[in-house]
C-alpha positions as CSV (number, residue, x, y, z in Angstrom):
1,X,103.8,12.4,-16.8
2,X,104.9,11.4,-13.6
3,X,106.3,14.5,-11.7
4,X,109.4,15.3,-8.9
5,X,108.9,14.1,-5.2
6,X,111.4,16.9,-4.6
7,X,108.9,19.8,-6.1
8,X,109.2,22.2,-3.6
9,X,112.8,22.0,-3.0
10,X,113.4,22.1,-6.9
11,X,111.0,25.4,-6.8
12,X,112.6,27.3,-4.1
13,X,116.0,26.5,-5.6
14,X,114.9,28.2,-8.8
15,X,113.2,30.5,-7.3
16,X,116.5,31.2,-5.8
17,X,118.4,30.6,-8.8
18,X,116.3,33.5,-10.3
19,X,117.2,36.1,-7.8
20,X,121.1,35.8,-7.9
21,X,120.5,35.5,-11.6
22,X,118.3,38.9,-11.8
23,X,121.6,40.6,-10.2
24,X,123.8,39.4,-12.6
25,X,121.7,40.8,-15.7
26,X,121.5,44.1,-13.4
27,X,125.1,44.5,-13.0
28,X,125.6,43.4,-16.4
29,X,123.6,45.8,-18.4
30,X,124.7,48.7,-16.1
31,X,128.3,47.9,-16.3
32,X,127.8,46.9,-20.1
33,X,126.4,50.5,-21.0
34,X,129.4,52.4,-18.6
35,X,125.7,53.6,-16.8
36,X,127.8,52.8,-13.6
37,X,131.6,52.0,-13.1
38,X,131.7,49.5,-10.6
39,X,134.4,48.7,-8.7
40,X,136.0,45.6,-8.2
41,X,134.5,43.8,-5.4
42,X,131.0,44.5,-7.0
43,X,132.8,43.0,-10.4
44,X,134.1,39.8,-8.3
45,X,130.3,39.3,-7.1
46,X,128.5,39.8,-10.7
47,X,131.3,36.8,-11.8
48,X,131.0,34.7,-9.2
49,X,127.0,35.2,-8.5
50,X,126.3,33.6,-12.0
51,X,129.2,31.3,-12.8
52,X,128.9,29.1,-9.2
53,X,125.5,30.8,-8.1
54,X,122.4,30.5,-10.5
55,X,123.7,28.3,-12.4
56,X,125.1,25.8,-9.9
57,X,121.4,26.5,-7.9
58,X,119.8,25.1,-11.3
59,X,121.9,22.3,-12.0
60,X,121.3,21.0,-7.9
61,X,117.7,21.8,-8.8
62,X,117.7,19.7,-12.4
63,X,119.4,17.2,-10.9
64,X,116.5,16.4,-7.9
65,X,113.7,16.9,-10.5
66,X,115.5,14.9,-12.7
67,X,116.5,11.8,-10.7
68,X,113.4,11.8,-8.6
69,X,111.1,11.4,-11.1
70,X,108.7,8.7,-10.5
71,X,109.6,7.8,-6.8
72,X,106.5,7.7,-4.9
73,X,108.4,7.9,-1.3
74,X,112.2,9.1,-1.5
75,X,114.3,7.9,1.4
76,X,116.2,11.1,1.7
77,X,113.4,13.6,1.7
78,X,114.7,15.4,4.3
79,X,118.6,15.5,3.3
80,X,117.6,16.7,0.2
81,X,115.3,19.3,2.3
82,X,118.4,20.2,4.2
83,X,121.0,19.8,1.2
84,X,118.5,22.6,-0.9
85,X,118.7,25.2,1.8
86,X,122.3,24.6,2.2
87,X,122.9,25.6,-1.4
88,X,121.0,28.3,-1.1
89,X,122.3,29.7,1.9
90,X,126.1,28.9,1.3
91,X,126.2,29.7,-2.7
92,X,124.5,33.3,-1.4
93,X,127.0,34.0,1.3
94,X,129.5,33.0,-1.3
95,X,128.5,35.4,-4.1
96,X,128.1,37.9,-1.1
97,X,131.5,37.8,0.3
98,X,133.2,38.5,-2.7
99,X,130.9,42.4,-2.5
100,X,132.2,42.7,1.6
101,X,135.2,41.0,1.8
102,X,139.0,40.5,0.6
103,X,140.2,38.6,3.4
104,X,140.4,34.5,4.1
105,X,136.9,34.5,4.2
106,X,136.1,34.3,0.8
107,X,138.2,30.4,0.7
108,X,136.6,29.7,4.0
109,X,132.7,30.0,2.8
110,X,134.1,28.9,-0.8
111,X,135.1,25.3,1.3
112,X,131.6,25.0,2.7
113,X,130.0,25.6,-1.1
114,X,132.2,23.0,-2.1
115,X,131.1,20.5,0.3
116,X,127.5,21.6,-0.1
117,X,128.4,20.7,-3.9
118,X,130.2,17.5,-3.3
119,X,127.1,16.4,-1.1
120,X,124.7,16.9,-3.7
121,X,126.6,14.1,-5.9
122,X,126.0,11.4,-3.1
């Protein structure tokens, strides 16, 4: 079975993936049970952490292992590189403004996931 060029970038965006979604559950279960009333901003983050973080993290990460499979040298190697941790690092700040921040942040860093998002579909 022939296996992903893209391995490593498909891992650490799992891997990623993973962590955001580990939050979510967290948050979940504790808000779920009334252990902890958490306030909105937290609320925001839980919602927005799984709907555009691990989930849009695995789909960027299906879709390298998936379309890569059996090219023995990929053109792009290093956009994709760069397009993983990009992702990772925008989708993060993303979920993580919505815990620190009300302001015009939030569409600002929202613009730059979306064009992280839009560049993974090239």
């Amino acid at each position: 079975m022939p296996t992903s060029p893209y391995r490593s970038e498909v891992r650490l965006l799992l891997r990623s993936a993973l962590i955001l979604f580990t939050f979510t559950v967290v948050v979940g279960i504790l808000n779920g049970t009334d252990l902890v009333e958490f306030d909105r901003k937290a609320l925001l983050t839980h919602v927005h952490a799984g709907t555009l973080g691990w989930i849009t993290m695995s789909v960027i990460a299906a879709a390298f292992w998936l379309f890569a499979l059996g090219d023995a040298r990929p053109a792009g190697r290093s956009f994709v590189s760069m397009l993983s941790l990009a992702a990772i690092l925008s989708i993060t700040a993303y979920a993580l403004t919505f815990l620190t921040t009300t302001g015009v942040i939030r569409p600002a860093v929202g613009a730059i996931v979306l064009l992280v998002i839009a560049l993974t579909l090239i």
